[in-house]
C-alpha positions as CSV (number, residue, x, y, z in Angstrom):
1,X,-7.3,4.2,-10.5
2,X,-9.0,1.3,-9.0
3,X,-6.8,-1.2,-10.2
4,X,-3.9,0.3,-8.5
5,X,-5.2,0.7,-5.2
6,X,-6.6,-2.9,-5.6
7,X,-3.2,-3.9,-6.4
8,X,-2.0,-1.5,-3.0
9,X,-4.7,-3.7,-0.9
10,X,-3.5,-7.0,-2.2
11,X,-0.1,-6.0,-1.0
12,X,-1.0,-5.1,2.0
13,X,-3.0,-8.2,3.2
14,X,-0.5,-10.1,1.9
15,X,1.9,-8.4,3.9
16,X,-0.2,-8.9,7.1
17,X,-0.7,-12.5,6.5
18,X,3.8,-12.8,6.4
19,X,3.3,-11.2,9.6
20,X,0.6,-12.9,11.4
21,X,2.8,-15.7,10.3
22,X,6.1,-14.0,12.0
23,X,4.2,-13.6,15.2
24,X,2.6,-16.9,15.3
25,X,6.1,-18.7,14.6
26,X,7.5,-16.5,17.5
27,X,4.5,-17.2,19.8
28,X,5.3,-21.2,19.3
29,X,8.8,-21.2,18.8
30,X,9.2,-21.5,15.3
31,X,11.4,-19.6,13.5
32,X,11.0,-18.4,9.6
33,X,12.7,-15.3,8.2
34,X,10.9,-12.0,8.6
35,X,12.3,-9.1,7.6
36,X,10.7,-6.5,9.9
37,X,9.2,-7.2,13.4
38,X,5.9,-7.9,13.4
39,X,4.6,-4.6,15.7
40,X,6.8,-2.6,13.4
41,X,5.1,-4.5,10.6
42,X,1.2,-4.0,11.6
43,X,1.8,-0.1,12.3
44,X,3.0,0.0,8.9
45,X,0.3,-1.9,7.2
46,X,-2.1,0.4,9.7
47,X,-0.5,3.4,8.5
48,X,-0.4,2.3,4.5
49,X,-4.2,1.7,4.7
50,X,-5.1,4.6,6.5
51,X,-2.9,7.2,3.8
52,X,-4.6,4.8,1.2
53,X,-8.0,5.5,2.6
54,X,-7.5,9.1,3.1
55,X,-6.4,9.2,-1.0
56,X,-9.5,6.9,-2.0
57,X,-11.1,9.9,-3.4
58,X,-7.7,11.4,-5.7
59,X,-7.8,12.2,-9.0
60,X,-12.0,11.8,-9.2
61,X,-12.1,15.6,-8.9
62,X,-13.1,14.8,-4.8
63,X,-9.7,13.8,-3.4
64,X,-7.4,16.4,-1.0
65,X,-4.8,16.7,-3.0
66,X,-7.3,17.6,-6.1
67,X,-8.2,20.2,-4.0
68,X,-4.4,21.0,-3.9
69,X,-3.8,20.9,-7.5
70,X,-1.6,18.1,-7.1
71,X,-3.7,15.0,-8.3
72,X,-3.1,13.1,-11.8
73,X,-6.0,12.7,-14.1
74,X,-8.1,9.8,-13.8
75,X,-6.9,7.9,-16.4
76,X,-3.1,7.5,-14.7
77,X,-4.6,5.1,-12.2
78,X,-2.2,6.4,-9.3
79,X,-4.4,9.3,-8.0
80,X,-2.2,11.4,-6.3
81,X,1.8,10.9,-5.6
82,X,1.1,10.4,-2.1
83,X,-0.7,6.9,-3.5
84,X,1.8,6.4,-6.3
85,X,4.4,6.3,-2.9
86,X,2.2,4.2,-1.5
87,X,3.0,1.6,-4.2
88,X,6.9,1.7,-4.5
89,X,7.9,-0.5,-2.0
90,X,5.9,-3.3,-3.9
91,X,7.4,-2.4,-7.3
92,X,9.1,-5.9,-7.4
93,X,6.0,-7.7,-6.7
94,X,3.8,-9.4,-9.8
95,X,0.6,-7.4,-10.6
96,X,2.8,-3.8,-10.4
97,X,2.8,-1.8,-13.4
98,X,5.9,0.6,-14.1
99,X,3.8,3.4,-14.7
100,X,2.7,3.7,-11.4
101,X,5.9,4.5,-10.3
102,X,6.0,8.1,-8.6
């Protein structure tokens, strides 16, 4: 479990630093390709870390959706499909492993 939501982290700082980038090019008139606004961006990454946070704890038995019944053992990695979601938008990136896929 904690190699996928070290792999979710990694993602996300990696999509902070594209964005810091984004707003720094914008704040001095550069221009590279972003995909996504950078406020729309940082809410996102805000949001992703704070589900991720909220999930640390699935699938050790501790977690709120173990509590639910709705956790995957510990040896699936994911947790919980709320942190398996978390993943699939970086399901093209190096480091992701098809079975974490929801």
């Amino acid at each position: 479990m904690d190699r996928f939501a070290e792999f979710l982290r990694r993602q996300l700082d990696i999509d902070l630093e594209l964005l810091r980038q984004a707003r720094q090019d914008a704040e001095t008139g550069t221009h590279r390709h972003c995909l996504i606004t950078p406020i729309r961006g940082f809410r996102e990454c805000e949001l992703k870390s704070r589900l991720l946070a909220a999930h640390r704890h699935c699938g050790t038995g501790h977690g709120p959706c173990d509590e639910l019944g709705e956790s995957y053992p510990p040896e699936d990695e994911r947790g919980c499909p709320t942190r398996a979601l978390l993943g699939l938008p970086y399901a093209d990136r190096p480091g992701y492993a098809s079975r974490w896929r929801p």
